[in-house]
C-alpha positions as CSV (number, residue, x, y, z in Angstrom):
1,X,-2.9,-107.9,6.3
2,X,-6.1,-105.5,6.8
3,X,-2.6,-102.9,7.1
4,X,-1.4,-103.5,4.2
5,X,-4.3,-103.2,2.1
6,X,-5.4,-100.2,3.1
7,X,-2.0,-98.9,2.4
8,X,-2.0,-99.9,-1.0
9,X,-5.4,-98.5,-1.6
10,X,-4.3,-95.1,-0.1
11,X,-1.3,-95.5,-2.7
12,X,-3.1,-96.3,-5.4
13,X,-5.2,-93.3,-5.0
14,X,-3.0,-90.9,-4.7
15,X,-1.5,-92.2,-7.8
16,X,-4.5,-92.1,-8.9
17,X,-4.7,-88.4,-8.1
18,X,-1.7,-87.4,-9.3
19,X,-2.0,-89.4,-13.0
20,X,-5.2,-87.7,-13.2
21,X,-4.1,-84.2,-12.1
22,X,-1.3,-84.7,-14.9
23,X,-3.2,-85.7,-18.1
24,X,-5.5,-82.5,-16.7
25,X,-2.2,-80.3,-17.1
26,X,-0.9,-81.9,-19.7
27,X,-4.6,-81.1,-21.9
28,X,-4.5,-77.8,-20.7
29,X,-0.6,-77.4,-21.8
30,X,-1.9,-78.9,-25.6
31,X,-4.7,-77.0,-25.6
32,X,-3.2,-73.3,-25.2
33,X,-0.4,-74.9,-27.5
34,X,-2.5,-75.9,-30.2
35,X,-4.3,-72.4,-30.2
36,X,-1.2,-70.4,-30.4
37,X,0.1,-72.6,-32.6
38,X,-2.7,-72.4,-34.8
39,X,-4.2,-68.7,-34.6
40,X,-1.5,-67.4,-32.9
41,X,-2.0,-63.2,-33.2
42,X,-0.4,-61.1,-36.1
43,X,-2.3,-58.1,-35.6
44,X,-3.6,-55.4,-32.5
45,X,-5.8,-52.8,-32.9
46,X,-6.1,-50.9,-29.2
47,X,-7.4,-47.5,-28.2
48,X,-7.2,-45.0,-25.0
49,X,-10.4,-46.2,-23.1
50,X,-10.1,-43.0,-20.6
51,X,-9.3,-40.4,-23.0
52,X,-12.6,-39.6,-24.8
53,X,-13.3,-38.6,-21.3
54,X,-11.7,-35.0,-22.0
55,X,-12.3,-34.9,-25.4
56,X,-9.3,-36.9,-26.9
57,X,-8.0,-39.9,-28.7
58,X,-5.2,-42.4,-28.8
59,X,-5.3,-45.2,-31.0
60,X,-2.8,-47.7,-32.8
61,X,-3.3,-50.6,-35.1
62,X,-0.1,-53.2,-34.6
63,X,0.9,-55.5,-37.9
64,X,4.1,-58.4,-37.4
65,X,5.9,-58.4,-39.7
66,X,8.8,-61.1,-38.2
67,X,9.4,-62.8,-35.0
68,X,11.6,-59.6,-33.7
69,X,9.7,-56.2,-35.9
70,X,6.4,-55.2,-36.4
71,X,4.8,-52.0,-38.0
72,X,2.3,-50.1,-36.4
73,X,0.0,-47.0,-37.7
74,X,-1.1,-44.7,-34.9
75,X,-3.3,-41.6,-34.8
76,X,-3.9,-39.0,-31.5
77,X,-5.8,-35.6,-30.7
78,X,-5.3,-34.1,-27.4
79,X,-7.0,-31.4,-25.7
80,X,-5.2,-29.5,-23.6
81,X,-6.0,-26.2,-21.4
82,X,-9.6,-26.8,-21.8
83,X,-9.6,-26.5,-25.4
84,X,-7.1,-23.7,-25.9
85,X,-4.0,-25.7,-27.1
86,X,-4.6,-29.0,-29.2
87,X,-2.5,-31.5,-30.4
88,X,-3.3,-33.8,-33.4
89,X,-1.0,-36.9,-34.6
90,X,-0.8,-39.4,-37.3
91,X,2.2,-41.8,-37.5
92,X,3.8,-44.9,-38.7
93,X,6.3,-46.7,-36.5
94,X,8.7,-49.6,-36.6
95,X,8.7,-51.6,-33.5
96,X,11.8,-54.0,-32.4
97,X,11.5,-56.7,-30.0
98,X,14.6,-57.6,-28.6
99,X,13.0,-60.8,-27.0
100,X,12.1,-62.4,-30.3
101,X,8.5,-62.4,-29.6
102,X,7.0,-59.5,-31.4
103,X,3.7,-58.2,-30.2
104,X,4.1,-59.4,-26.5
105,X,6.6,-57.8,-23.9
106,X,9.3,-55.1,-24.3
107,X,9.0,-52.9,-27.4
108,X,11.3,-49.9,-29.1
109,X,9.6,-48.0,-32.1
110,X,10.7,-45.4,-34.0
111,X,8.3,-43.2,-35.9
112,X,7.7,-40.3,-38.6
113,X,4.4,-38.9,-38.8
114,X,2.4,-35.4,-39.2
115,X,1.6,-33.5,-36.3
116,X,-0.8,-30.6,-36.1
117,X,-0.4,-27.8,-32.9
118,X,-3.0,-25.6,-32.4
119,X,-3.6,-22.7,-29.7
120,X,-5.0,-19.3,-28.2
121,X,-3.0,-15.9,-28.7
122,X,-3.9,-14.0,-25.9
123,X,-3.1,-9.9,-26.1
124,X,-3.0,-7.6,-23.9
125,X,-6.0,-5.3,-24.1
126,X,-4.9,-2.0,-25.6
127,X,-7.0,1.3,-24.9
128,X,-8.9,0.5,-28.0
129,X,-10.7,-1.7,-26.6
130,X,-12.7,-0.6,-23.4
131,X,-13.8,-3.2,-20.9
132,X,-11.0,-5.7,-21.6
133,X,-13.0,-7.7,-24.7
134,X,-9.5,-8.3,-26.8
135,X,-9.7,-9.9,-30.2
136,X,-7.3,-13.4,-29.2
137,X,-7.1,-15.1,-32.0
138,X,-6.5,-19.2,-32.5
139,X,-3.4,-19.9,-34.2
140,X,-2.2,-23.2,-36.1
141,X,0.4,-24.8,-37.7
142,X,1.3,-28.3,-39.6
143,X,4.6,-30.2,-40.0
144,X,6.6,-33.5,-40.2
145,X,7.6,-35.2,-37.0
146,X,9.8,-37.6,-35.6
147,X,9.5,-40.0,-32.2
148,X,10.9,-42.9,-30.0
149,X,9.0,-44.7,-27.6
150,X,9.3,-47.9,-25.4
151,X,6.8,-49.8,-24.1
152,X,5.9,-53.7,-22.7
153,X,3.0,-54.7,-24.0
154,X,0.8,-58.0,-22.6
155,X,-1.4,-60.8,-24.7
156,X,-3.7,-61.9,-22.2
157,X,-6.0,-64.7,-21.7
158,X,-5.8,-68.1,-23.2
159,X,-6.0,-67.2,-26.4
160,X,-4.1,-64.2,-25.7
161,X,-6.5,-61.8,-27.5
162,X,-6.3,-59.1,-25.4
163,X,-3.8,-56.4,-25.4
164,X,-2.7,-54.3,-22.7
165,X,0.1,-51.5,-23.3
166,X,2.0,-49.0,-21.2
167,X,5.1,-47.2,-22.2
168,X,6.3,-43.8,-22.8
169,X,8.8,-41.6,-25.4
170,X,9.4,-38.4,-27.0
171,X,8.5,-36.7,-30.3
172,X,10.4,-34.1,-32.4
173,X,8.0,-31.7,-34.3
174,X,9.5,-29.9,-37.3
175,X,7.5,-27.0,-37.2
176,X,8.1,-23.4,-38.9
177,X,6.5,-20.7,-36.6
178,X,7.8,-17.6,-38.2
179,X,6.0,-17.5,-41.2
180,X,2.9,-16.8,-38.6
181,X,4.9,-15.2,-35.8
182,X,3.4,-17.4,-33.4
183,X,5.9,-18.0,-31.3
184,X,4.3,-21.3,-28.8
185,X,4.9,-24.1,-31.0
186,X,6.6,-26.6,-28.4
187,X,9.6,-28.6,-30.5
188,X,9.6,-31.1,-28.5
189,X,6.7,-33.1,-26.4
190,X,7.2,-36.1,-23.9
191,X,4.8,-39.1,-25.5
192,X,2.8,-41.3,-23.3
193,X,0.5,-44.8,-23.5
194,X,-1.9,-46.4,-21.9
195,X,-3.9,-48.9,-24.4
196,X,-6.5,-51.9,-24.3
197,X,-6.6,-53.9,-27.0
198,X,-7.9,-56.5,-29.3
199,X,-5.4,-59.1,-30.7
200,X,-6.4,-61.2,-33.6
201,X,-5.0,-62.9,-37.2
């Protein structure tokens, strides 16, 4: 008899257990439901946390527009060569989502923008000038552009407010260099991003 209870109590705690560990699921379940459900994220705005480290900038605000396509507005300046060649961005880009799920996971944009290249003529120091002290001048020029990218991108947290994106592309600059005869204007640039950001509605 004395066996038997004590089996049954044993039982009915682990039943006990296992009820309890299931309503604590279950709330947790509603809970992140209810808050996606509710204030799920339309909108990122995310930035290059390394790259004011060497004088740059990458930056992107993301708006949904449907469950597959979003827009996004994104900006960039780049420093390269220690200052001698520069790189400076704006563009607007439409992103698909093939899983359905815009903002979170695998991304394709495609983009138009402005991009501004900018870098040091160096000359070979002619007899003129004694001592090597040439007159290099810093050369510019501005025109449309054109880019693809992929990426995956990850809404973190419970709430999933925070934004995390990798990915990679190419952009197309459109850009007239013999007006200026400067000949170092690169038509085409690989693209690439490493972002953390803030997801909200």
């Amino acid at each position: 008899m004395m066996r038997i209870a004590r089996r049954t109590a044993i039982a009915s705690l682990g039943a006990l257990c296992v009820h309890t560990a299931t309503l604590q699921a279950q709330g947790t379940l509603r809970e992140q439901t209810q808050a996606l459900a509710g204030g799920a994220p339309r909108r990122i705005i995310s930035v290059n946390p390394f790259l004011p480290l060497t004088a740059s900038f990458q930056g992107e605000f993301e708006q949904k527009l449907r469950d597959n396509l979003s827009v996004a507005v994104s900006a960039s300046y780049i420093d390269l060569d220690g200052g001698d060649d520069r790189l400076a961005n704006a563009d607007v880009k439409l992103r698909l989502y093939p899983s359905e799920n815009a903002l979170r996971g695998f991304g394709i944009a495609a983009g138009v923008g402005v991009g501004r290249q900018s870098g040091v003529e160096y000359y070979a120091c002619p007899a003129i000038y004694p001592g090597g002290d040439c007159p290099n001048r810093t050369r510019s020029a501005t025109g449309p552009t054109f880019s693809v990218e992929m990426q995956y991108q990850w809404l973190l947290g419970k709430s999933r407010k925070t934004a995390v994106t990798v990915g990679g592309g190419a952009k197309r600059y459109f850009i007239d260099d013999a007006p200026n005869g400067y000949e170092v204007y690169d038509q085409f640039r690989p693209t690439a991003r490493l972002t953390i950001g803030y997801a909200f509605r």
